[in-house]
C-alpha positions in Angstrom: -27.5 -6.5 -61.3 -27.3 -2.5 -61.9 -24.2 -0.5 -62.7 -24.1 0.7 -59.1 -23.5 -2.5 -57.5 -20.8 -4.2 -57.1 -19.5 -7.9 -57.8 -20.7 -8.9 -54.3 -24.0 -7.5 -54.5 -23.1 -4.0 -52.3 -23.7 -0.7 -53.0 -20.1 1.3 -54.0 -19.9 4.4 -52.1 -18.5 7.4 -53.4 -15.2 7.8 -51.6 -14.3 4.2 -52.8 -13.5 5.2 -56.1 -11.0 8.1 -55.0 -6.9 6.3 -54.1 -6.8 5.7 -50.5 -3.2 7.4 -50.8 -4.7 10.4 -51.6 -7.2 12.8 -49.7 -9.5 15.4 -49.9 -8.1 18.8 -50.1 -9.2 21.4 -47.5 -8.8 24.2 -45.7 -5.5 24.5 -43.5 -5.9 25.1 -39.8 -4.0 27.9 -38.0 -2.4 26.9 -35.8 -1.8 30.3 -34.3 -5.4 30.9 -33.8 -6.6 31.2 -30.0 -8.7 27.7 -30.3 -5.5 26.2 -31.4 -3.3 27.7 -28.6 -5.7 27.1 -26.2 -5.5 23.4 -26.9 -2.3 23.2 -27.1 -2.1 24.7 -23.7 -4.7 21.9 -22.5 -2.7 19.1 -24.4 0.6 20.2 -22.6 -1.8 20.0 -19.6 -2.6 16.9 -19.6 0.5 15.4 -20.9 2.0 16.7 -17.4 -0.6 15.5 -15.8 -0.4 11.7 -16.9 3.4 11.6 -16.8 3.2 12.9 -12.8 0.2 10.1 -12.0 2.9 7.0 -14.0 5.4 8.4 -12.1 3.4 8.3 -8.8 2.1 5.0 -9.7 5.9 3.8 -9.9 6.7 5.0 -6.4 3.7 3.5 -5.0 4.9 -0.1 -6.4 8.6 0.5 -5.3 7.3 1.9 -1.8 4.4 -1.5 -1.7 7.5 -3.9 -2.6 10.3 -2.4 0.1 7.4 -2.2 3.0 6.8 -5.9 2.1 10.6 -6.8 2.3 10.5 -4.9 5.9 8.2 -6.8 7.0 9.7 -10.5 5.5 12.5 -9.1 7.6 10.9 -8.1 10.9 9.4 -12.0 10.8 13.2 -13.3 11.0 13.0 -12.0 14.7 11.5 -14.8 16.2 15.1 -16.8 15.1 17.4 -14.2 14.9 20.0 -14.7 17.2 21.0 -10.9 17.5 17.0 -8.8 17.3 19.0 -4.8 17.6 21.1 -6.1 14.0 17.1 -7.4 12.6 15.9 -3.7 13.8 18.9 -1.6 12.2 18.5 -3.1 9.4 14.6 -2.7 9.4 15.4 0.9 10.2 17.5 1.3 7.0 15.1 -0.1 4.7 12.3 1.9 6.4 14.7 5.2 6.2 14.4 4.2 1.9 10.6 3.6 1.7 10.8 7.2 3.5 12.5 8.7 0.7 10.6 7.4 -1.8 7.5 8.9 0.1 9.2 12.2 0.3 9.7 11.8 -3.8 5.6 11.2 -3.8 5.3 14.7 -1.6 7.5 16.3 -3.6 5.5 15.8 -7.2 2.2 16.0 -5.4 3.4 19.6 -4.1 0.7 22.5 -4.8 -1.6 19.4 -6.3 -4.7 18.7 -5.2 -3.6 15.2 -3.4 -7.7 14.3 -4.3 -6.9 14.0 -8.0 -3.8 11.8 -7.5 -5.2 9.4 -4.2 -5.9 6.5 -6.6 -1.9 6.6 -7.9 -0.4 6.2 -4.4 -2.9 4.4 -2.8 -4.2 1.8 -5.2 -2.3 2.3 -8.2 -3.1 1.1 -11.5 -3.4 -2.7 -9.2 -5.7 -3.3 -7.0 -2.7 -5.4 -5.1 -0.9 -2.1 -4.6 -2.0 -0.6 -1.6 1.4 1.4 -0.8 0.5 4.0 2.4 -1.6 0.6 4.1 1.6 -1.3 3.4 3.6 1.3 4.9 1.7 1.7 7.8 1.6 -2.4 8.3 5.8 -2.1 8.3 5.8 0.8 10.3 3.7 -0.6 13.0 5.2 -4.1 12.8 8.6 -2.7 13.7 7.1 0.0 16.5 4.9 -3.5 18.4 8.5 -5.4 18.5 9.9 -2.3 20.2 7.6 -1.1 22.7 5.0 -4.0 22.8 2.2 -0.9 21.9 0.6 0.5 18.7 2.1 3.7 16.8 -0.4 6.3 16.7 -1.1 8.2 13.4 0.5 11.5 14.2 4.1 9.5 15.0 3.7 8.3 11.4 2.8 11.6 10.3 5.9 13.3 12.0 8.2 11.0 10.6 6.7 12.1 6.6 7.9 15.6 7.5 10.9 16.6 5.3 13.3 19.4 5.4 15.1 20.7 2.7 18.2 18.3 4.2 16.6 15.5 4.0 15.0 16.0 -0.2 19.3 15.4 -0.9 21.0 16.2 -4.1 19.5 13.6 -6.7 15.8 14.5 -5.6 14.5 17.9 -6.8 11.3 19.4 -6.3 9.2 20.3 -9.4 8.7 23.9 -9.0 11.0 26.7 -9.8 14.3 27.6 -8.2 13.0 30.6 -6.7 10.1 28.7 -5.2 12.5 25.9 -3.9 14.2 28.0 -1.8 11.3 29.9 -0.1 10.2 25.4 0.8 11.3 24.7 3.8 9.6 21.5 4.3 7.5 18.7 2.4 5.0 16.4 3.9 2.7 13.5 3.1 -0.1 12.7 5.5 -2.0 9.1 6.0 -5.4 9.4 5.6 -7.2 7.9 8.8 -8.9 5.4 6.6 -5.5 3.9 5.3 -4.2 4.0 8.9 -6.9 1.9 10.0 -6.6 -0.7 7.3 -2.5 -1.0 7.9 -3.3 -1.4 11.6 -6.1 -4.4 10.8 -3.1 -6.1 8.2 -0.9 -6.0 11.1 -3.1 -8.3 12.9 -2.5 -11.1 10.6 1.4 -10.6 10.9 1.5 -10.9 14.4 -0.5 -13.9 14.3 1.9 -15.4 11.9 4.9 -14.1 14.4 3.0 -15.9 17.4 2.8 -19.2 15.7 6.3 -19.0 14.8 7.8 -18.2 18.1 6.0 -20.7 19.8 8.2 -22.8 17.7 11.5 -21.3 18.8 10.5 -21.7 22.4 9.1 -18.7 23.0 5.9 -18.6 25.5 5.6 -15.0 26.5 5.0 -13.3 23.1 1.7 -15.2 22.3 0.2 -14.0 25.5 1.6 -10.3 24.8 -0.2 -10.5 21.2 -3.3 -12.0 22.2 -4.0 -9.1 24.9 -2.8 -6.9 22.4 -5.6 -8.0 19.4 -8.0 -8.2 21.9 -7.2 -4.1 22.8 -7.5 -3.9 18.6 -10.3 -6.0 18.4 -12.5 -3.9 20.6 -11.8 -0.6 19.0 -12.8 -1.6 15.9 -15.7 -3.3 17.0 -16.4 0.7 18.1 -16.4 1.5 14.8 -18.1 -1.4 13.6 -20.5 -0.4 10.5 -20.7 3.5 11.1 -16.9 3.5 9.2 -16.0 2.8 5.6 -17.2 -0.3 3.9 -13.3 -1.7 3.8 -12.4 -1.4 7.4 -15.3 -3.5 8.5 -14.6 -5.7 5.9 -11.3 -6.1 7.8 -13.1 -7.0 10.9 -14.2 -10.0 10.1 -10.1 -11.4 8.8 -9.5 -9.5 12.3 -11.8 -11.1 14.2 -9.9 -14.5 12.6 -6.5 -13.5 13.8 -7.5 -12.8 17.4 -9.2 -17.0 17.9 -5.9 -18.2 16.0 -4.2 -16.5 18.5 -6.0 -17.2 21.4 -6.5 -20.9 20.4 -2.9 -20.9 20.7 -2.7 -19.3 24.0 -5.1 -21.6 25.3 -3.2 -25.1 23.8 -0.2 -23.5 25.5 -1.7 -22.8 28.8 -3.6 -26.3 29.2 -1.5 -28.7 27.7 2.1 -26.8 27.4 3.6 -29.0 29.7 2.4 -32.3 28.0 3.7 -31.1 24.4 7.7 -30.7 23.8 8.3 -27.6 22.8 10.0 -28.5 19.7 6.3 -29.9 18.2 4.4 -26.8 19.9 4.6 -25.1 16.1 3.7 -28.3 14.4 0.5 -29.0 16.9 -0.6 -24.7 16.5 -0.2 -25.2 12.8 -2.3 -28.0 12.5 -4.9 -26.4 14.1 -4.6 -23.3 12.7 -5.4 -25.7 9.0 -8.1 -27.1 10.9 -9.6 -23.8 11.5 -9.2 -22.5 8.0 -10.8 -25.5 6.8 -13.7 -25.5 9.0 -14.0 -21.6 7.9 -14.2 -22.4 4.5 -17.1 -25.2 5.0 -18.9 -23.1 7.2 
């Protein structure tokens, strides 16, 4: 074995025989030099940068998780002895998502919203899907109402902000001199989000149809099923000329509307056969032998 092997048969390199406490001395970098400032300048950069996206992925989760509560809440119609209490209280918790939106408008102010899309619409989750999920509670809450479907410039004119409404504890990033010349923030809902919160609301008001039923209720699954059927065909308009995820959505759609209109139908020819108090159990039981005959299939 020669000198310049070790005990284990390698090869000693020459840095192992220097302390690993110590290191090589060498030339100090300014750090006044202009490559040194201008990285600096890039590092403080990006730090702002990342610290806006984590805090725009934050308000995307807290917005996701209060839409969601809305519409738990908007689902305890069908039992709710008083349905204006159920709406004012929708109304108040819709009011909050608002403000957290208006916090999202505020930090994405003179951004390009292009670099930031993924933070408030998927964050750092795939599950997070916050302006879908706000336009599923917004829409849920407008079909109890008026029986119709919101439009995208309604949503849009309620994320329109004034000065008034930005309040004392929120405060938009940019100078004082700029904040007074804002008068206004807003946040619009890309069409493509719009159409994927419309296709989620499907599925709730499936889920509200089966459950009224239950409580008696025959009108609203005839009111639903004529109104995914109005749905129905304008998707099928857009059918494959639109993005990949809304007809993706066509097909859960599509499953919705014969859940619905398989209830209508049990209603219409046997209603009078069935008590009304095992109407929910009979739908339901069909509904699970749909699903399972889906998933064969």
């Amino acid at each position: 074995m020669s000198g310049k092997e070790g005990s284990g048969g390698f090869r000693k390199r020459k840095h192992d025989n220097f302390p690993h406490s110590q290191r090589r001395e060498g030339k100090e970098v300014n750090s006044s030099s202009p490559v040194m400032l201008a990285f600096k300048s890039f590092q403080l950069e990006l730090d702002a940068r990342h610290d806006k996206y984590e805090r725009l992925v934050k308000l995307s989760r807290d917005i996701t998780v209060e839409s969601k509560r809305t519409i738990f809440l908007l689902h305890r119609i069908t039992s709710a002895p008083d349905m204006e209490e159920i709406l004012t209280e929708s109304e108040v918790k819709l009011d909050g998502v608002r403000q957290k939106i208006l916090q999202v408008a505020q930090e994405l102010w003179g951004e390009d919203l292009h670099q930031f899309h993924r933070a408030i619409t998927a964050g750092k989750s795939r599950s997070h899907v916050t302006l879908q999920e706000y336009v599923e509670a917004v829409s849920f809450q407008h079909f109890i109402k008026t029986r119709s479907l919101i439009s995208m410039d309604e949503i849009n004119k309620q994320l329109i902000f004034t000065t008034e409404d930005s309040g004392k504890e929120n405060k938009t990033p940019s100078s004082d001199a700029l904040d007074k010349q804002l008068s206004a923030w807003s946040l619009k809902v890309p069409p493509v989000d719009y159409l994927l919160g419309v296709a989620d609301l499907t599925g709730e008001l499936m889920r509200m149809c089966i459950t009224s039923v239950g409580n008696g209720d025959i009108d609203t699954p005839f009111e639903v099923s004529q109104f995914l059927r109005q749905v129905y065909d304008g998707f099928s308009f857009i059918g494959n000329t639109g993005p990949y995820e809304v007809s993706k959505k066509l097909y859960t759609l599509k499953q919705s509307l014969a859940k619905v209109e398989n209830a209508c139908y049990a209603l219409r020819v046997r209603g009078s056969e069935i008590p009304k108090h095992m109407l929910a159990d009979v739908f339901s039981a069909k509904t699970d032998m749909m699903d399972q005959e889906e998933g064969l299939s």
